[in-house]
MIDO-445608 format. One record per residue (C-alpha): residue in three letters; x negated, y negated, z negated. Coordinates in steps of 0.02 Angstrom, whole numbers, always signed. Example, Ala and Ser with C-alpha at 12.3 -4.5 7.8 and 13.67 -1.06 7.14 Angstrom:
<pts>
("ALA"; (-615; +225; -390)),
("SER"; (-684; +53; -357)),
</pts>
This chain:
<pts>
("UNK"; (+0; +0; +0)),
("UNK"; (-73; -176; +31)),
("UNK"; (+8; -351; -53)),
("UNK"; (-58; -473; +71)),
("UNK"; (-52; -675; +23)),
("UNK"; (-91; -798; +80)),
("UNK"; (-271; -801; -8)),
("UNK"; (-314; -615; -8)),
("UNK"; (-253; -433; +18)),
("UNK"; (-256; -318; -125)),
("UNK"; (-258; -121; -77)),
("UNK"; (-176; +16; -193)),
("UNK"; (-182; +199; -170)),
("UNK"; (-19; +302; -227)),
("UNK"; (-98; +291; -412)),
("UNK"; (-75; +97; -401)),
("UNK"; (-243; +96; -441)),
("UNK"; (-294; -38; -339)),
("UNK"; (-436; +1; -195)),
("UNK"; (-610; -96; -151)),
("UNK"; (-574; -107; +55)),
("UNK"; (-716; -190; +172)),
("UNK"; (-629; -334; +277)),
("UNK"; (-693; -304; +463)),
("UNK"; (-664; -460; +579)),
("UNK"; (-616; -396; +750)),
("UNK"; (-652; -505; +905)),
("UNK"; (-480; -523; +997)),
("UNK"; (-368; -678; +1071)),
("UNK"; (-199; -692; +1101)),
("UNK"; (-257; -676; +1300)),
("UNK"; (-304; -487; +1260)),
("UNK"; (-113; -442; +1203)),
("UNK"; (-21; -555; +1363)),
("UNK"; (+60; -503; +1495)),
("UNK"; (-56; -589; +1613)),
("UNK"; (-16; -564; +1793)),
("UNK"; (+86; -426; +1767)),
("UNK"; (+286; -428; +1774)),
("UNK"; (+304; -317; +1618)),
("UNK"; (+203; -244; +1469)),
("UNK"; (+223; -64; +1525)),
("UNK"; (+146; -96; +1703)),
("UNK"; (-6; -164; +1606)),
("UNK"; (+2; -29; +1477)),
("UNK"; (-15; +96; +1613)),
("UNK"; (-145; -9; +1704)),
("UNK"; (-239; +6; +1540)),
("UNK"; (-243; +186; +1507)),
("UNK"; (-411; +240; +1597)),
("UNK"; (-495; +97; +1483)),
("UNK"; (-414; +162; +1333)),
("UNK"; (-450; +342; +1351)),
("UNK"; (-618; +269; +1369)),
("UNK"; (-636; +179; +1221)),
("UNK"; (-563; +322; +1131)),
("UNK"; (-679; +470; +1180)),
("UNK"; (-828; +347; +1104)),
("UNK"; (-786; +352; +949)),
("UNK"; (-901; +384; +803)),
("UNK"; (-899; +580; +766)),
("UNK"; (-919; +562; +579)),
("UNK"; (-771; +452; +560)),
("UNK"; (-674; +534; +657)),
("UNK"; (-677; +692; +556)),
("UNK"; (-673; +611; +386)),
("UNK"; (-523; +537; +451)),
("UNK"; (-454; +720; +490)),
("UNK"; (-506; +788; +330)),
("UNK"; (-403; +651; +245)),
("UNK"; (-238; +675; +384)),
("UNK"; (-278; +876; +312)),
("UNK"; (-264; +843; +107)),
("UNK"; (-114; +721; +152)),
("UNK"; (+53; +779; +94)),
("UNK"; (+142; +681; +245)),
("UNK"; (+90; +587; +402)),
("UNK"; (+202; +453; +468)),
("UNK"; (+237; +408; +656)),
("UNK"; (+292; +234; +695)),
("UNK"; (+327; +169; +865)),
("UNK"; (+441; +32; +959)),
("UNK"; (+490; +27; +1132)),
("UNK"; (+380; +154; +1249)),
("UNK"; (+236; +185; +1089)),
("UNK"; (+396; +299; +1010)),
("UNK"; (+358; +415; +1154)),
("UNK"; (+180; +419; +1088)),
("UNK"; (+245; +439; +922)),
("UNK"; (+371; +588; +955)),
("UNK"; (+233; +675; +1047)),
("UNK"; (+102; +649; +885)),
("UNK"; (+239; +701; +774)),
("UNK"; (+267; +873; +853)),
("UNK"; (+76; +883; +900)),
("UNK"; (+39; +879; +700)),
("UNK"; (+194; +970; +666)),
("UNK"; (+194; +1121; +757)),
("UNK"; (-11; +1139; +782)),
("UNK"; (-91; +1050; +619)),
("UNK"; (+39; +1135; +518)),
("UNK"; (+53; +955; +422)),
("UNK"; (+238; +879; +395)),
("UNK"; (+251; +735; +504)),
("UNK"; (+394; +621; +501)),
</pts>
C-alpha cells in the first residue's frame, strides 16, 4: 500500500509496517504517451509492439527472477486493465492461473 502526499510517499507492506522504497526518476514527457500522428491509441499501440518486445527481452535476469520468486510466495496476483490492456490482463490471469498454479484475479 502507498499514502502518497503531496510532500512524500510512504510504503507499507500487509503488516502496516511501513517499507524503506528507493525513488527512481524515470526520463519520460507527455510527448512519449500522445497520440502523435496517429488517429487512435491502438494503431500506435500496435505500431509499438516490436519496440516493446524489445525492451522487454533486455531485462536484467536477476530481477526478473526475484520478481518471480516473490509472484511464487504471493497468496494472490491481481490483473488490472482498461480498454484493450484488459485483453492483456485476461490472458495474464489465465496464464498464472492455469500454468503457475497461483490464484489470479
Amino acid at each position: 500500500m502507498a499514502v502518497i502526499t503531496k510532500d512524500k510517499v510512504t510504503f507499507y507492506n500487509e503488516d502496516h509496517k511501513e517499507l524503506s522504497k528507493i525513488i527512481t526518476q524515470i526520463q519520460w514527457d507527455w510527448k512519449t504517451g500522445a497520440k502523435g500522428n496517429y488517429n487512435h491509441y491502438m494503431l500506435k499501440e500496435i505500431e509499438e509492439q516490436p519496440q516493446a518486445l524489445r525492451q522487454a527481452i533486455v531485462q536484467d535476469e536477476k530481477l526478473i527472477n526475484r520478481m518471480a520468486i516473490e509472484i511464487l510466495r504471493s497468496r494472490q496476483v491481481v490483473f488490472v486493465g482498461c480498454g484493450t490492456s484488459r485483453n492483456a490482463a485476461l490472458i495474464g490471469r489465465y496464464v498464472f492461473s492455469k500454468i503457475g498454479h497461483v490464484l489470479a484475479m
